[in-house]
C-alpha positions as CSV (number, residue, x, y, z in Angstrom):
1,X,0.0,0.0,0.0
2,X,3.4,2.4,0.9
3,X,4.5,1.9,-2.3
4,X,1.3,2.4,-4.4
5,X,0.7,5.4,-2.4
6,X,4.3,7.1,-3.0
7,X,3.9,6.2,-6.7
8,X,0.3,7.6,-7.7
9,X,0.4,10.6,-4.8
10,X,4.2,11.1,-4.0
11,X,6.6,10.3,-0.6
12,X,5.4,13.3,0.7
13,X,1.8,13.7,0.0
14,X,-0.1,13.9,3.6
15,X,-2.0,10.7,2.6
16,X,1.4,8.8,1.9
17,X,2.3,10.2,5.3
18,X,-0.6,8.8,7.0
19,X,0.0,5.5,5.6
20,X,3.4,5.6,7.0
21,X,2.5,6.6,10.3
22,X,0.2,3.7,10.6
23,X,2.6,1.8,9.3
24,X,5.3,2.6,11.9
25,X,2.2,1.9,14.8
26,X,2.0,-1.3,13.3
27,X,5.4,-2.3,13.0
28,X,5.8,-1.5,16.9
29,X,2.0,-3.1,18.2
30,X,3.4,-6.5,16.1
31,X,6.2,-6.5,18.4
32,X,9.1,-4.6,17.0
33,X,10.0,-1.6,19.1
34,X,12.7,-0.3,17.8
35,X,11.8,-0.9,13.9
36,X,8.7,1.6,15.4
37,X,11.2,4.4,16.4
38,X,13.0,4.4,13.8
39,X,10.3,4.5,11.0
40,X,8.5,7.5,13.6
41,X,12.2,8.9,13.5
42,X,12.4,9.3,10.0
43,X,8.2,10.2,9.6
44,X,8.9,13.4,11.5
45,X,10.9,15.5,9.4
46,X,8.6,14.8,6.6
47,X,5.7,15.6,8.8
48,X,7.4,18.5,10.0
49,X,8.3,19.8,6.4
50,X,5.0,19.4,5.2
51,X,2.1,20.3,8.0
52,X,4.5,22.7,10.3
53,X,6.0,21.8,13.3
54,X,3.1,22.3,15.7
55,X,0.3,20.6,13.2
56,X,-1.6,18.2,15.2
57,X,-0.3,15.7,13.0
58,X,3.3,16.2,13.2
59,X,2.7,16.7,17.4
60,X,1.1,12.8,17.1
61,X,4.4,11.9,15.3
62,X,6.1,13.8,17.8
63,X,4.3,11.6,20.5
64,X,4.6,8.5,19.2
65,X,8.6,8.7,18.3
66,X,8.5,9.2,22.2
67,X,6.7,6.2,22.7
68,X,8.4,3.8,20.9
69,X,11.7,5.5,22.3
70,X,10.7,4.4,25.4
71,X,9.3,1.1,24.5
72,X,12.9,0.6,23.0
73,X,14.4,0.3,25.8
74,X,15.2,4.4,26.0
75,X,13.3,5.9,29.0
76,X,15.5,8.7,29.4
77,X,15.3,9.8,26.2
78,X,11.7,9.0,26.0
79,X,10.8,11.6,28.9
80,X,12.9,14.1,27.5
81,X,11.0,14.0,24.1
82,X,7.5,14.3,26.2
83,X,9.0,17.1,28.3
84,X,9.9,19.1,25.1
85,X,6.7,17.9,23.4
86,X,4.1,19.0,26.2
87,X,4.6,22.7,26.4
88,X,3.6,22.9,23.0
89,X,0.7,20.5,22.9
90,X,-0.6,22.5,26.0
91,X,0.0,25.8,23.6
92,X,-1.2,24.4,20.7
93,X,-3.9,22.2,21.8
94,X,-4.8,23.8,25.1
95,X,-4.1,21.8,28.3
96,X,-7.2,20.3,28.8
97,X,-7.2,18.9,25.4
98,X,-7.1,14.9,25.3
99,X,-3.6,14.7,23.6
100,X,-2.1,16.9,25.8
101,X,-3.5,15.1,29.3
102,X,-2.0,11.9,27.5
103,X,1.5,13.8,27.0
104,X,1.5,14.6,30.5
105,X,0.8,11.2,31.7
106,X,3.3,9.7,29.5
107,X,6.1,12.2,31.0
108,X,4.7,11.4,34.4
109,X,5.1,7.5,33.0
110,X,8.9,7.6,31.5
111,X,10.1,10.2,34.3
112,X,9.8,7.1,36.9
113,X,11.3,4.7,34.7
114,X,14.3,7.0,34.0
């Protein structure tokens, strides 16, 4: 589907990006954490280059490179990614926003397993 998608819309059409963002869940909810990071790794500068930095999008990205950081076997690195990554959710999104709340608990979550 990746490849049909890059092909007909190109690698950085937002569709093609969506695909590789559930792509990259996948990879990491069939048991392959650090496959996960690195495919969020290299989704974000795309995402970043072609919604903006602080599109809700590219935040989710942002979120889930933490995630599967941590999941890795990174927790340090993991909270520092949701402690950069909150203070903008809570500007962009407003901190009583769903996304945000879930940012904060997974800070709260990777700052007692660093």
């Amino acid at each position: 589907m990746l490849a049909v998608r890059e092909r007909v819309l190109g690698p950085e059409h937002p569709d093609t990006l969506t695909i590789r963002h559930e792509l990259a869940r996948w990879i990491g909810e069939l048991g392959d954490p650090v496959a996960a990071r690195d495919a969020y790794a290299a989704l974000l500068p795309l995402r970043e280059r072609v919604s903006g930095p602080e599109h809700p999008d590219t935040l989710t990205a942002r979120a889930n490179l933490a995630y599967w950081t941590g999941q890795a076997g990174d927790p340090v690195a993991a909270r520092d990614q949701y402690a950069a990554l909150l203070p903008i959710r809570e500007r962009v999104l407003g901190p009583g926003h769903p996304a945000t709340r879930t940012t904060r608990g997974q800070l709260a979550y990777w700052r007692e397993r660093a």
